[in-house]
C-alpha positions as CSV (number, residue, x, y, z in Angstrom):
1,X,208.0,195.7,147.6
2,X,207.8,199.5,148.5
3,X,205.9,202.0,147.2
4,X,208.6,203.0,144.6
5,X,208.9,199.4,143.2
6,X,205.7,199.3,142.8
7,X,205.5,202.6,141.0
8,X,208.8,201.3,138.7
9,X,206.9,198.1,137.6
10,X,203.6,199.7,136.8
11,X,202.3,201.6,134.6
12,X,202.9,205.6,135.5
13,X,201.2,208.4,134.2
14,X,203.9,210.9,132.6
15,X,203.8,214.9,133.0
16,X,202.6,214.9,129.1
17,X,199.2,212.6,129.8
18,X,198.8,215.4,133.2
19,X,199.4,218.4,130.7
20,X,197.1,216.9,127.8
21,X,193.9,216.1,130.8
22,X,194.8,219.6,132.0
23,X,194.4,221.2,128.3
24,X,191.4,219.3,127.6
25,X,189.9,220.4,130.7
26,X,190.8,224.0,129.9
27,X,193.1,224.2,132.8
28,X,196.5,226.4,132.9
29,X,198.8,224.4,135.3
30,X,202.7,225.5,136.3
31,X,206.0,223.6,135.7
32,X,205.4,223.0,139.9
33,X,201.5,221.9,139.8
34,X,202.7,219.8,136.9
35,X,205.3,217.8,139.0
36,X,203.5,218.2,142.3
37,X,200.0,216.1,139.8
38,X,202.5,213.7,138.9
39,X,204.1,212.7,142.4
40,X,200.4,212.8,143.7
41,X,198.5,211.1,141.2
42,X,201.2,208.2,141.0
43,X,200.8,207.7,144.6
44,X,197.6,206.9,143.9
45,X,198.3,204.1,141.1
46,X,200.5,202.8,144.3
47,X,197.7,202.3,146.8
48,X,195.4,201.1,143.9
49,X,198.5,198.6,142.8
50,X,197.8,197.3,146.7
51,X,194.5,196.4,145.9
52,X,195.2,194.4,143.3
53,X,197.7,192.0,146.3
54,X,194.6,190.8,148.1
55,X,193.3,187.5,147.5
56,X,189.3,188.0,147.2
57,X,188.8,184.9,145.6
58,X,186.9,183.6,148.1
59,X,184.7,187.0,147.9
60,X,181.6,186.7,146.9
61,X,181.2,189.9,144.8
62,X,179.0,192.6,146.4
63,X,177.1,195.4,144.7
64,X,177.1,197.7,148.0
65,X,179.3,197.5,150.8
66,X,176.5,197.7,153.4
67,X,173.1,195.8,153.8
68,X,171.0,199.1,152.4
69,X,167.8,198.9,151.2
70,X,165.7,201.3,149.2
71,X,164.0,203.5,151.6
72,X,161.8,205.5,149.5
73,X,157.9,205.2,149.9
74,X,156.1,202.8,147.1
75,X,154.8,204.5,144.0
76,X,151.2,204.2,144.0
77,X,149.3,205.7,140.9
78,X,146.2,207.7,142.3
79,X,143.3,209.5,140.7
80,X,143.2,212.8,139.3
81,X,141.0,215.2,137.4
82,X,142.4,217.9,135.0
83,X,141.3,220.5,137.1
84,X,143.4,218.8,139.9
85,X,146.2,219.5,137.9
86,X,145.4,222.9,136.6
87,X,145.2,224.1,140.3
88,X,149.1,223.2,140.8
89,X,150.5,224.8,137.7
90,X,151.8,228.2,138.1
91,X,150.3,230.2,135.2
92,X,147.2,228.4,132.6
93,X,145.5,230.4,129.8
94,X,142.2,228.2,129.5
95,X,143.1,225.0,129.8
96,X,146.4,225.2,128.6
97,X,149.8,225.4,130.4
98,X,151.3,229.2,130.1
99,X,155.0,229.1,129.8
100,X,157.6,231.5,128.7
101,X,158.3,232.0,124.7
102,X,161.2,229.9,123.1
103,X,163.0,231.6,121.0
């Protein structure tokens, strides 16, 4: 089955579901961008369609495709005194943070 088969026996998305994403995401798109969107995002249901022709029963589903683990230091809660804390923020009146008016 070739790749326009497969596009005639699926599911394809039509130039008015292309010009309806395109008005929703405030987009102005030609008569030409609106035909070159639909050749290029139907090739894309094609090579997703080939996906779906591979036997992965015998997969064992996977969550990430490589071995990674989290590499980030453990969070360790430490001491601190309020005056610790006052010393890193940029502008305190007293012992109150300072921050720009809300309007």
């Amino acid at each position: 089955m070739n790749g326009d088969d497969l596009i005639k026996s699926k599911k394809r998305i039509s130039k008015e579901e292309i010009e309806k994403i395109a008005w929703l995401a405030r987009i102005e798109i030609s008569k030409k961008e609106l035909e070159l969107f639909s050749k290029q995002l139907n090739d894309i249901l094609v090579y997703f369609s080939k996906i779906d022709e591979v036997n992965t029963e015998s997969i064992p589903p996977s969550y990430h495709v490589l071995d990674l683990v989290n590499v980030l230091r453990k969070d360790e809660a430490k001491p601190s005194s309020f005056e610790e804390i006052l010393q890193i923020i940029p502008q305190t009146k007293g012992k109150f943070v300072k921050a720009p008016r809300m309007v």
